[in-house]
C-alpha positions in Angstrom: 25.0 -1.4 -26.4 22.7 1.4 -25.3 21.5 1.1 -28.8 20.6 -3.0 -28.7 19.2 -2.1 -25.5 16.7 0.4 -26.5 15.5 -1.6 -29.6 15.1 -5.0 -26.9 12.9 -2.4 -25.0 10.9 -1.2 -28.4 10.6 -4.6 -29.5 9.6 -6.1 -25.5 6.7 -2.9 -25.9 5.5 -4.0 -28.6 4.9 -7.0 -27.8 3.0 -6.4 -24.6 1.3 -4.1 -26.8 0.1 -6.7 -29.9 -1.3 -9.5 -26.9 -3.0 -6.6 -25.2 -4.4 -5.6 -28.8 -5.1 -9.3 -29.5 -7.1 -9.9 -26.1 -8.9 -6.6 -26.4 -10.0 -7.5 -30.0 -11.3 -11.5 -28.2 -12.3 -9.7 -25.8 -14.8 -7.2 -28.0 -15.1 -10.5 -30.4 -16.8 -12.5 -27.5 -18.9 -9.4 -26.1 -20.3 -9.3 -29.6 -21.1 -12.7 -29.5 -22.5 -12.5 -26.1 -24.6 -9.4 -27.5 -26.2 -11.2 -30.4 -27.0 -14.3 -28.6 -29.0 -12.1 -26.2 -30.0 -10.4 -28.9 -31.4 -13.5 -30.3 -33.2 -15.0 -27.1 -34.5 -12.0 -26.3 -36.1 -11.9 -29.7 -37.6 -15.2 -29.4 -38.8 -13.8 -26.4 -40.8 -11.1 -27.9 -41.9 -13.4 -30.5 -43.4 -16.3 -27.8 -44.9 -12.9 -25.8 -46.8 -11.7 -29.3 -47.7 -15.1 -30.2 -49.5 -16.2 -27.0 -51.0 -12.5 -27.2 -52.1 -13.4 -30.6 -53.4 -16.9 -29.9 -55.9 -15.0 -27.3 -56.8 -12.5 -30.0 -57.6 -15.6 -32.3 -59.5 -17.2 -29.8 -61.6 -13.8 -29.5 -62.1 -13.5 -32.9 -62.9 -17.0 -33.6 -65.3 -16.8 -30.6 -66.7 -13.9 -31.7 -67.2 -15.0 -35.6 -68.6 -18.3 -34.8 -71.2 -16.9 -32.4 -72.1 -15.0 -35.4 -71.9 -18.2 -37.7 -74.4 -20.2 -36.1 -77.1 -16.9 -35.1 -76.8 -16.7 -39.1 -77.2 -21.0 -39.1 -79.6 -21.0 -37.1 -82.1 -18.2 -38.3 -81.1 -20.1 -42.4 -82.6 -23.3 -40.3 -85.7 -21.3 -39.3 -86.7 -19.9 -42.5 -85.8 -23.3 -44.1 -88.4 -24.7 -42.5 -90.6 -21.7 -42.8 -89.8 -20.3 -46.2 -93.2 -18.4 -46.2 -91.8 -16.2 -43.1 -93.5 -12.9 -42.8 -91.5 -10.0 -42.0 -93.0 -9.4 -38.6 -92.4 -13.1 -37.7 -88.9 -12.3 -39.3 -88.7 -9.6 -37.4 -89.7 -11.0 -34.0 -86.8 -13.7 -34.7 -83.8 -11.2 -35.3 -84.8 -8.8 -32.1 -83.0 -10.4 -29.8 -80.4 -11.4 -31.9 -79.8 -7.6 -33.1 -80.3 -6.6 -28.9 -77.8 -9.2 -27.8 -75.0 -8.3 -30.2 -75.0 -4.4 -30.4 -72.3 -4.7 -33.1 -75.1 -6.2 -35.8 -76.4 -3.6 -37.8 -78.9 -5.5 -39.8 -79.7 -9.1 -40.7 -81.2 -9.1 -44.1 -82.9 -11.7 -45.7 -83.3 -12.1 -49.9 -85.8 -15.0 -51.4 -85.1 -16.1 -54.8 -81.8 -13.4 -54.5 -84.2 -10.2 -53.9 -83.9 -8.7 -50.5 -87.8 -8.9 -49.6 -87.2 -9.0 -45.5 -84.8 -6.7 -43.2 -84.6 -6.5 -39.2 -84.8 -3.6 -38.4 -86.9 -1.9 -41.2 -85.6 1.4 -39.5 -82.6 3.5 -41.5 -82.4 0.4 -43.8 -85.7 0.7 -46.4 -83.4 1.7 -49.0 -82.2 -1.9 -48.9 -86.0 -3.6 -49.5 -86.2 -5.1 -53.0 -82.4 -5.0 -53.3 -81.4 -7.5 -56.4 -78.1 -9.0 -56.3 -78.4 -10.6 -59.7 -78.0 -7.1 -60.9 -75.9 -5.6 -58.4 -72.0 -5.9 -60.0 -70.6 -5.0 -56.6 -72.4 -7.4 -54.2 -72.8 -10.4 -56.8 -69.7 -12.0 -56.9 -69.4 -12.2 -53.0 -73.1 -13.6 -53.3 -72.2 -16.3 -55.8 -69.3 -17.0 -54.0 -71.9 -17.8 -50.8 -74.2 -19.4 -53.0 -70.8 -22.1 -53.5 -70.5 -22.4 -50.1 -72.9 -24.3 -48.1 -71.4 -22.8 -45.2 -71.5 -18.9 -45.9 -68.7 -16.2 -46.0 -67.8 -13.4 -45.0 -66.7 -10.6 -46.6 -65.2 -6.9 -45.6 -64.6 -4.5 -44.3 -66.6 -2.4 -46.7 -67.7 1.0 -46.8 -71.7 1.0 -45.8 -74.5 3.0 -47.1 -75.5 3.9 -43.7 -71.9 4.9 -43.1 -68.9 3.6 -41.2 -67.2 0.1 -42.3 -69.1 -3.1 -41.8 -68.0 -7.4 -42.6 -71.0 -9.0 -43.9 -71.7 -12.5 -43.1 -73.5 -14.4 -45.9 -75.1 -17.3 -45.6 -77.5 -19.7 -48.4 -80.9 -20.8 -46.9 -81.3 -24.4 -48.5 -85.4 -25.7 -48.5 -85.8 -29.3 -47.4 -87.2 -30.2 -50.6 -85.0 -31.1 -53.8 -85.3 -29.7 -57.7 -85.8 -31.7 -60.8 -82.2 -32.7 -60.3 -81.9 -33.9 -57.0 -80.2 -31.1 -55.5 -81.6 -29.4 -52.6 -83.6 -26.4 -53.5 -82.1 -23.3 -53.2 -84.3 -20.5 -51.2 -82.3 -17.6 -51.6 -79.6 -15.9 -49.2 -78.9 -14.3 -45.3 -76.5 -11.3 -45.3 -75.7 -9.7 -41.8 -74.2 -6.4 -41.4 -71.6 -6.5 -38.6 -70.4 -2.7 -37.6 -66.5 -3.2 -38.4 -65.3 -0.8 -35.7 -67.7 -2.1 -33.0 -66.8 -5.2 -33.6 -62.9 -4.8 -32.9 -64.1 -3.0 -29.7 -65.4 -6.0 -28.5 -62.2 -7.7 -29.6 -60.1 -5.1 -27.7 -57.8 -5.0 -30.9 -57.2 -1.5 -29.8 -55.6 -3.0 -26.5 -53.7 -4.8 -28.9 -53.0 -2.9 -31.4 -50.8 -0.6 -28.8 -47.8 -3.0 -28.8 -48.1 -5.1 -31.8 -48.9 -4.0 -35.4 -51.5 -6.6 -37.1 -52.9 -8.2 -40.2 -55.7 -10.3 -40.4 -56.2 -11.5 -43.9 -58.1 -14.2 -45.8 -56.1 -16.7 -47.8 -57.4 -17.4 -50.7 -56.7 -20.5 -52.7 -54.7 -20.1 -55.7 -54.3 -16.4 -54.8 -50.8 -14.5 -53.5 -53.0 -12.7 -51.0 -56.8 -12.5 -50.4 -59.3 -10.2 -48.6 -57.7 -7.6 -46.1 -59.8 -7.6 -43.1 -57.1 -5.5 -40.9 -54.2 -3.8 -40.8 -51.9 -3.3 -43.9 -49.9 -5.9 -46.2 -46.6 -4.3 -45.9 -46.2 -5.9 -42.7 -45.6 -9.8 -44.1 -42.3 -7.9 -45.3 -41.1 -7.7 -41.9 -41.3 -11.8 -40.8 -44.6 -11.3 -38.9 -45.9 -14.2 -36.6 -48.5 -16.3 -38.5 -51.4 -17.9 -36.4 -54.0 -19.7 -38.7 -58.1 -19.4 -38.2 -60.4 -22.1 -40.0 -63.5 -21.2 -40.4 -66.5 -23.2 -41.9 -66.4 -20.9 -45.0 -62.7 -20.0 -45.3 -59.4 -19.5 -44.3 -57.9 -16.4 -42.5 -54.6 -15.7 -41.5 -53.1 -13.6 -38.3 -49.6 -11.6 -39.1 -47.9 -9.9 -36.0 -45.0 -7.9 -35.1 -43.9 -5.8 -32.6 -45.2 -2.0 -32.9 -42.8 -0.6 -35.6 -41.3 -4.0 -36.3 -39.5 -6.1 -34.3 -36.7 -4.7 -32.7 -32.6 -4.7 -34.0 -31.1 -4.6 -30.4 -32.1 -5.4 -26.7 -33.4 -2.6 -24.7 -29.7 -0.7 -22.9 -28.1 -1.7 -25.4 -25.8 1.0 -25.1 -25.5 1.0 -21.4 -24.7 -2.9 -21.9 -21.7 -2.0 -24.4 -20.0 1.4 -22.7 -20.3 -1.5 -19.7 -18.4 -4.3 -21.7 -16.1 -1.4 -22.9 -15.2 -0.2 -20.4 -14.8 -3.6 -18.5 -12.2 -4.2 -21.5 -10.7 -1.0 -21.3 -10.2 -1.7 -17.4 -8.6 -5.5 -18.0 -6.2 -4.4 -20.8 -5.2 -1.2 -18.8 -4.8 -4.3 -15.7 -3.2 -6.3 -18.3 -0.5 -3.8 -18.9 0.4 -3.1 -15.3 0.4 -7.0 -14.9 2.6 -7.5 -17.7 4.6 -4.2 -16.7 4.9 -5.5 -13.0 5.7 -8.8 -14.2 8.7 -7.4 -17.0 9.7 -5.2 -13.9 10.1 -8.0 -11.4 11.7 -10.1 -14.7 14.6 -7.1 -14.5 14.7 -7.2 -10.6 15.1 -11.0 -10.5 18.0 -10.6 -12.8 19.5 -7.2 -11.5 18.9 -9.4 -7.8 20.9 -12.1 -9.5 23.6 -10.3 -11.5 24.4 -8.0 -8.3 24.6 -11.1 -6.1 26.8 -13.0 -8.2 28.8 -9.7 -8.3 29.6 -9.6 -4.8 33.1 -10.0 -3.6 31.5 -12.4 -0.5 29.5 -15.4 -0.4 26.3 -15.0 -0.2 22.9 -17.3 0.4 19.6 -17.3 1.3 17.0 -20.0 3.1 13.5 -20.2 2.5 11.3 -20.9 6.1 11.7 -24.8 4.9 14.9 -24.5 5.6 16.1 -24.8 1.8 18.3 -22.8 0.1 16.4 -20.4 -2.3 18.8 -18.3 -3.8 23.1 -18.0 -3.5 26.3 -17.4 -5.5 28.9 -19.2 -6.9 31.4 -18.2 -4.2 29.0 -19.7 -1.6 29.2 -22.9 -3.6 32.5 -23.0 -3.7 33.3 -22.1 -0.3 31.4 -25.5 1.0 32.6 -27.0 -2.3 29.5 -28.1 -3.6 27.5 -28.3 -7.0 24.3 -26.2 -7.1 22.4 -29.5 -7.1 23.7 -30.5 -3.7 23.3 -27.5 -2.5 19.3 -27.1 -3.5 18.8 -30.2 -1.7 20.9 -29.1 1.4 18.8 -27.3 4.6 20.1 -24.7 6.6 20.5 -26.9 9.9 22.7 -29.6 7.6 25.2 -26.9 7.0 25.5 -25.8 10.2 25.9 -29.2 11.3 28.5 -29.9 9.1 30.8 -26.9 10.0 30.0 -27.3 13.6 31.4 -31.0 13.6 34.1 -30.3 11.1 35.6 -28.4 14.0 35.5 -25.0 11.6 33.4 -22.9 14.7 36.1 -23.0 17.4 33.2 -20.9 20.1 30.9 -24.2 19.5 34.1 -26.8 20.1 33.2 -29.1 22.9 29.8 -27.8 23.1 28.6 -28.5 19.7 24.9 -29.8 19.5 24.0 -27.4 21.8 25.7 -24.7 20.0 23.7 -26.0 17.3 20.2 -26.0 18.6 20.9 -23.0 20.2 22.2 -20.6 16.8 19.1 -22.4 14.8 16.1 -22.6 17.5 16.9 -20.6 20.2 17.6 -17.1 18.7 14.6 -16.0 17.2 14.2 -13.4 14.8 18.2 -10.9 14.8 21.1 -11.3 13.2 23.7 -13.4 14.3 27.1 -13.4 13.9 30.5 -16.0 14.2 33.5 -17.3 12.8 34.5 -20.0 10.9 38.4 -21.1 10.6 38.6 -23.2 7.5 41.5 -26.0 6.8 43.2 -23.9 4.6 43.6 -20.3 7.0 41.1 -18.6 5.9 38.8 -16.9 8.5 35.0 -16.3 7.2 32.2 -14.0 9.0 29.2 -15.6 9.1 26.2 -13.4 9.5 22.9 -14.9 9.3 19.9 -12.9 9.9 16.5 -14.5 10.4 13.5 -13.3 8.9 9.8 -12.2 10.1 8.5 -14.7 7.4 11.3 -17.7 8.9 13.6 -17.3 6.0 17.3 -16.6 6.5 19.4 -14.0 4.7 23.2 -15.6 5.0 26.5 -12.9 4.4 29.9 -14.7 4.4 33.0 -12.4 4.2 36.8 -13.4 4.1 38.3 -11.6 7.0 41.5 -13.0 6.9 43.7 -9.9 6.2 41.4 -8.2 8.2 41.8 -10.5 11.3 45.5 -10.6 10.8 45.6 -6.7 10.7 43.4 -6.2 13.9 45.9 -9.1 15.8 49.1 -7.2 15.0 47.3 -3.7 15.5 45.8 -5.1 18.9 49.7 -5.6 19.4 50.9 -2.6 18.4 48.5 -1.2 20.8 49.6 -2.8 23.6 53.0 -2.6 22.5 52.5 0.9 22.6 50.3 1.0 26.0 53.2 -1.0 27.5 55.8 1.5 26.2 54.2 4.4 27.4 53.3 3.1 31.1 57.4 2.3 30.9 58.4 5.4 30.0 55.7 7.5 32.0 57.7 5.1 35.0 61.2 5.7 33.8 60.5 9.3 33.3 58.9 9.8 36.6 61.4 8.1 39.0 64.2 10.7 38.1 62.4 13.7 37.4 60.7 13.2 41.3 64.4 13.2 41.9 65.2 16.4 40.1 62.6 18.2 41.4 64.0 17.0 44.9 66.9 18.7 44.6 65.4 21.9 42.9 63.3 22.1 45.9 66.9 22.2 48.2 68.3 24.5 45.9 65.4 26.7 45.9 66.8 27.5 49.7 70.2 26.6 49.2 71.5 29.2 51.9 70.3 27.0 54.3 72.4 24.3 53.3 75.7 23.6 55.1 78.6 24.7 52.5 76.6 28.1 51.7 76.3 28.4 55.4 80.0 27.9 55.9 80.3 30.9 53.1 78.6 33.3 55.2 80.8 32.5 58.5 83.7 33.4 56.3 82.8 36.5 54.9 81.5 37.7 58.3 84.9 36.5 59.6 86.3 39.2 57.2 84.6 42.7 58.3 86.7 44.3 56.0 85.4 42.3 53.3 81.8 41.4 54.9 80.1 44.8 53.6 81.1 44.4 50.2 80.6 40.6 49.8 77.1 40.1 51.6 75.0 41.8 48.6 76.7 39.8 45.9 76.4 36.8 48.1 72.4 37.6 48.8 72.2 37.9 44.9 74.0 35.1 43.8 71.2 33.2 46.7 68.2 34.9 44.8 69.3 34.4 41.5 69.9 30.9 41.7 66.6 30.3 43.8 64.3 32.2 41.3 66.3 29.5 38.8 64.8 27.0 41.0 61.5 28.1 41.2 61.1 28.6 37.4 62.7 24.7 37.3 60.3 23.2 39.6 57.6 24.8 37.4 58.4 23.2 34.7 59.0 20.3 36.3 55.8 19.7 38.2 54.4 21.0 34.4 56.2 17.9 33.3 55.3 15.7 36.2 51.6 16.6 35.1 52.1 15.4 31.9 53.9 12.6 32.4 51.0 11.4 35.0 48.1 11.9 32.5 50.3 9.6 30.0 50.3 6.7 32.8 46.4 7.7 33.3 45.8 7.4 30.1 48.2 3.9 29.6 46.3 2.8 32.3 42.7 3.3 30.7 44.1 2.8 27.4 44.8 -1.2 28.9 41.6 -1.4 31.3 44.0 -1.2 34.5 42.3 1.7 35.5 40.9 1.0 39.0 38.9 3.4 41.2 38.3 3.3 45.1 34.8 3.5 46.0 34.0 5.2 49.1 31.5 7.9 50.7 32.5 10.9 50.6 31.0 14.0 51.5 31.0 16.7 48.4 31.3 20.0 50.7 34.9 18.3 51.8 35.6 17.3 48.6 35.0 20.8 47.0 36.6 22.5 50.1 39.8 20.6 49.5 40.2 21.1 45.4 39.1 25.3 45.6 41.8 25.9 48.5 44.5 24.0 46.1 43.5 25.9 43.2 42.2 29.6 44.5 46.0 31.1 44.5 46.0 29.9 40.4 42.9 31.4 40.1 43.2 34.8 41.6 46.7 35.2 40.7 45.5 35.5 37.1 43.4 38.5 38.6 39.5 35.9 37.9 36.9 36.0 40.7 36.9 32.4 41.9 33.0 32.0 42.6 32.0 28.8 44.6 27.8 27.1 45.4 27.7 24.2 46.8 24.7 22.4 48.0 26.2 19.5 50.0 25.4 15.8 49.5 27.1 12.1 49.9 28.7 10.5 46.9 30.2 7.3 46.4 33.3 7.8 44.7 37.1 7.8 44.6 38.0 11.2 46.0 41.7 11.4 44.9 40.0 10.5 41.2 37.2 13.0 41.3 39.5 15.2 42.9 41.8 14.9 39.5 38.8 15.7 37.5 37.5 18.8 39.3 41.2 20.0 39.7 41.5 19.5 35.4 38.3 21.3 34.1 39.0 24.3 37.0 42.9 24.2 35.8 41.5 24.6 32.2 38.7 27.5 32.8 41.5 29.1 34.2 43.8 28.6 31.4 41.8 30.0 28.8 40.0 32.4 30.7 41.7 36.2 30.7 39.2 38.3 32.8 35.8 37.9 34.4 35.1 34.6 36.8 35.7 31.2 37.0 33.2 29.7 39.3 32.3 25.7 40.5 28.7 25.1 41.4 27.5 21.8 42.9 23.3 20.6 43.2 22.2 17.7 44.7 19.5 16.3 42.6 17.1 13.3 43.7 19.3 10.8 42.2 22.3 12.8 41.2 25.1 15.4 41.9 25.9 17.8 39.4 29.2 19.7 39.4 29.2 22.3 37.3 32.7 24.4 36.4 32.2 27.7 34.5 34.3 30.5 33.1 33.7 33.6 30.8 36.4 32.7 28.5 37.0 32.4 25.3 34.5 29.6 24.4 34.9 26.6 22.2 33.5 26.3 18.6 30.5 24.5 18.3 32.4 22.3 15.6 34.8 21.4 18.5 32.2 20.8 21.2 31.8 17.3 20.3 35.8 15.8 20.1 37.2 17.8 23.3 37.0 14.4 24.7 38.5 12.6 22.3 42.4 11.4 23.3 45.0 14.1 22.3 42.9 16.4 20.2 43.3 20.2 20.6 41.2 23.1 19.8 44.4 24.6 18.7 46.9 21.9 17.8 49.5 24.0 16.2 53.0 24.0 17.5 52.7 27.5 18.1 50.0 27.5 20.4 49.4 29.6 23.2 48.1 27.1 25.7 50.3 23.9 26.5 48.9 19.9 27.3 48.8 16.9 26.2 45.0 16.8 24.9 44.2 14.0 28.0 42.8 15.7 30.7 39.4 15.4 29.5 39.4 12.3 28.2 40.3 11.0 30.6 38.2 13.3 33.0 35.4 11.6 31.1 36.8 8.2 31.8 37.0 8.6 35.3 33.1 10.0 35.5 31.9 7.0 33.3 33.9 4.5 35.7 32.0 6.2 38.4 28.9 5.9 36.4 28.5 9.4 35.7 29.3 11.4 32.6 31.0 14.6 31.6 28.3 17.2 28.9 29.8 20.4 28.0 28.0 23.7 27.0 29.8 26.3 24.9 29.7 30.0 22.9 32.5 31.6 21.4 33.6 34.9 23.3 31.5 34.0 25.7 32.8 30.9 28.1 32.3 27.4 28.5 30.2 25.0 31.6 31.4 21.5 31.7 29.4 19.3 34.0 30.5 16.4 35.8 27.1 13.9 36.7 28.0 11.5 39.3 25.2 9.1 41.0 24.2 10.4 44.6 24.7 7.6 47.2 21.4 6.1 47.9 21.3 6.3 52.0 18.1 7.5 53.4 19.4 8.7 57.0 22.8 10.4 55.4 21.8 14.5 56.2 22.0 16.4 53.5 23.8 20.2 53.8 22.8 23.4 53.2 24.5 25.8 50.8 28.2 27.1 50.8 29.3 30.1 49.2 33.1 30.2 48.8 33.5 32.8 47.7 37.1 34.5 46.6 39.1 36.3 49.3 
């Protein structure tokens, strides 16, 4: 069994552990998920952010170009109209162009293909006479012009004068046409743009901080044409494209972000030790759910099992009123399916029993027995009886809850009831016994101890009298006889003496049985009346101070005086028992009484030096019969009454009796008795009493 039960457990673990395993791998499936969809917008974010910053680089660079395009246009127009141009007047046309656009190097113009005019003549004479028919480098980019009515522009190339420059070329056409009908070609305007200037004014550097670029021309029937920027590689990484037409080509813009565009949003670790550890936490919660959950599982079912288990009925309520949860023996004691019972309330069962007659405290009284066990109770625990048809008794205890649910216990106490009837009748059978006997025992033994008392001076009586006259009527005789007749008187009354000892010992005895008869039945009665505690004390110490100082103990008496209300023949009993018993097991030192009047009380205190009580004993000294020494060979006789019911008489006064004890060293009981509540009664001074 242990074995089944372990593997259930193993098999139970692991399965908590596989849907913890499966949610954390959803879990890490759908944070992935989450992570390269952000990823993915995020991207296009970059993407739209570099393409609208490359639009407003195209617009700069178109701008830029085409302000070029038409100064080129319009100084082709000019010498088209003027072919004959001189160089000053040449020159005088390109100043302000060169002076408005500081990136222009030189504008450089070449009739018939021969560079013949240059603004400014300055650093560039090397360039005069110039023939691109027979330079290989410059001539195809020139022929290429020459096609192209609208110019192009080539670069960046390395310069003579140094640095990197684009050149803009552009064919002057004359009005006039050839032999053909063509128009008549003049020759050609190159202009020399500085290349690094000129991307200054762009601000490409501004660029060129967060993006890496290509600008290219696209070349018909050509993979890739003339690189005016940047480096090829970078179509590899899926650059943005933007597009520029010009009127003598087309380029092409390529983008990305600097270094390429990047593989993962920026805290992108921070993002996933956040999703991990969010996972971590909700399996680690799912576990302690699923834990809590397997543990209430076992609870439900231990709750069950040990209910079902129970030798009693039991049932619980919810705070609808409906029964929740109960055994089969509480269904069968109403003799009911489960079914009826989950659709019973509370206040339908009590109904029922009330009017079936099986509450006998509610008969005659019943709806208001009713309303008053349901509604007006509150929150405790309430208990009854039910007598059912068949004998059986049942305990009901219900107790009400804080939440207004009821926790119901029903126990057969049949045998139990039957055994506390017939033990209820032994007791009194036995209470009744004793206060017969105590009677029966008492009425001759008062007798007896009559007559002991006589014979205690039996030569007073008449016939031991009549003895006496006849011895004396015999002087002869009369000297002999008078001794043995004066012993024969002494012996029999020390007989007596040690009879009525034992007698009033026994007469004792017998009157703490009736006491305790009396008590035992609750016929105990006491005689309130006010009575003064110095006459009280005065009366008990001068019965009792020949016991005392015949056993050779100083007999030491305080009283402070006050007014009690209390049976004086009672508390007389009591003081009389705990100074009888100092005495008793006291052997040398003191036995002393010592009374206080407190505001509200009056304390008597009786002390001894004797030979203590156990600690283990202090507490059942006032329990009915028991003995510190209860062997039959003990050395101090009793019953084991006195203080019980000592104790009884102070609690019937509505005091109490507290005792303080060490071994070897004495005992102080004290008897607490309420102090009668008269302003004008005077209150004494102290009394010593002391022993004389």
């Amino acid at each position: 069994m242990q074995g089944a039960s372990r593997n259930a457990a193993l098999t139970d673990s692991a399965k908590r552990w596989l849907v913890i395993s499966l949610i954390g791998g959803i879990l890490l499936g759908f944070g992935h998920k989450i992570e390269r969809l952000g990823y993915q917008s995020y991207l296009k974010d970059q993407e739209l952010a570099a393409t609208i910053q490359m639009i407003n680089l195209r617009e700069r660079i178109e701008g830029e170009v085409m302000s070029r395009v038409l100064s080129i246009s319009e100084l082709a127009a000019v010498i088209s109209a003027h072919p004959t141009i001189t160089q000053d007047e040449y020159a005088r046309r390109t100043a302000s162009l060169i002076a408005n656009n500081p990136d222009i190097i030189s504008v450089v113009a070449a009739p018939d293909l021969v560079v013949t005019l240059v603004s400014p003549i300055a650093g560039n004479e090397k360039v005069i006479g110039l023939n691109y028919r027979e330079n290989a480098d410059q001539w195809p980019q020139v022929q290429a012009a020459m096609r192209n009515s609208d110019g192009l522009m080539t670069g960046p190339v390395d310069l003579v004068q140094g640095g990197r420059g684009l050149i803009l070329r552009k064919p002057v056409m004359l009005d006039s046409a050839d032999a053909t009908g063509a128009p008549q070609i003049w020759g050609i305007l190159s202009m020399v743009i500085n290349f690094d200037a000129f991307l200054k004014n762009l601000k490409i550097s501004q660029v060129d901080e967060r993006y890496d670029i290509l600008i290219r021309e696209v070349s018909e029937g050509a993979a890739t044409g003339q690189i005016m920027l940047g480096d090829v590689s970078l179509l590899e990484d899926m650059p943005i494209m933007i597009d520029f037409r010009f009127p003598f080509g087309h380029w092409q813009l390529a983008a990305v972000t600097e270094g390429g565009w990047p593989t993962q949003r920026p805290n992108f670790e921070g993002r996933w030790i956040f999703r991990i550890s969010m996972i971590a936490i909700l399996m680690v919660g799912t576990r302690l759910i699923m834990q809590l959950a397997q543990k209430h599982k076992i609870a439900e079912s231990r709750l069950s099992n040990g209910i079902e288990a129970l030798d009693h009925a039991f049932v619980m309520f919810g705070s609808n009123g409906k029964i929740v949860l109960h055994n089969s023996k509480y269904a069968q004691m109403h003799n009911m399916t489960k079914e009826t019972l989950t659709n019973t309330t509370y206040r339908d069962l009590v109904t029922d029993s009330v009017h079936k007659g099986l509450v006998p405290e509610a008969i005659g009284n019943e709806q208001h027995w009713v309303d008053n066990w349901i509604d007006g109770r509150g929150f405790g625990h309430y208990v009854t009886e039910q007598h059912l048809s068949d004998g059986r008794i049942i305990r009901t205890s219900d107790k009400r809850m804080p939440d207004g649910s009821i926790v119901g216990l029903r126990i057969d106490v049949s045998d139990l009831k039957n055994a506390q009837l017939a033990a209820e009748a032994a007791n009194r059978a036995k209470t009744d016994f004793m206060g017969v006997l105590s009677h029966e025992l008492r009425t001759p033994l008062t007798v007896i101890l009559g007559q002991v008392r006589l014979a205690r001076n039996i030569n007073r009586l008449p016939a031991p009298q009549s003895l006496e006259k006849a011895i004396k009527a015999h002087p002869e005789t009369e000297a002999e006889m008078t001794p043995l007749v004066d012993g024969v008187w002494a012996q029999i009354g020390m007989m007596m003496n040690m009879a009525e000892r034992s007698g009033n010992h026994l007469m004792t005895l017998i009157n703490e049985v009736l006491d305790f008869a009396k008590i035992d039945s609750g016929n105990l009665t006491v005689d309130l009346q006010p009575v003064e505690v110095a006459t009280l004390v005065a009366t008990t110490v001068d019965q009792l101070r020949p016991l005392v100082e015949n056993k050779g103990l100083s007999f030491n008496i305080d009283v402070q005086d006050a007014q009690i209300e209390a049976d004086a023949k009672r508390i007389q009993q009591v003081l009389i028992n705990l100074i009888s018993n100092a005495t008793k097991f006291t052997e040398e030192g003191e036995v002393g009484l010592r009374v206080e009047a407190l505001p509200k009380v009056v304390t008597f205190t009786v002390y001894d030096t004797g030979i203590g009580i156990p600690e283990s004993e202090v507490q059942q000294v006032f329990e009915p019969f028991h003995q510190v020494d209860s062997s039959a060979s003990r050395r101090h006789n009793g019953t084991g009454l006195g203080l019980a019911i000592s104790r009884d008489i102070a609690i019937a006064h509505g005091g109490n009796i507290s005792l303080k004890s060490e071994i070897g060293k004495g005992s102080a009981f004290q008897l607490t008795l309420p102090r009668l509540d008269i302003a004008d009664v005077p209150t004494g001074g102290r009394a010593s009493l002391a022993a004389g």
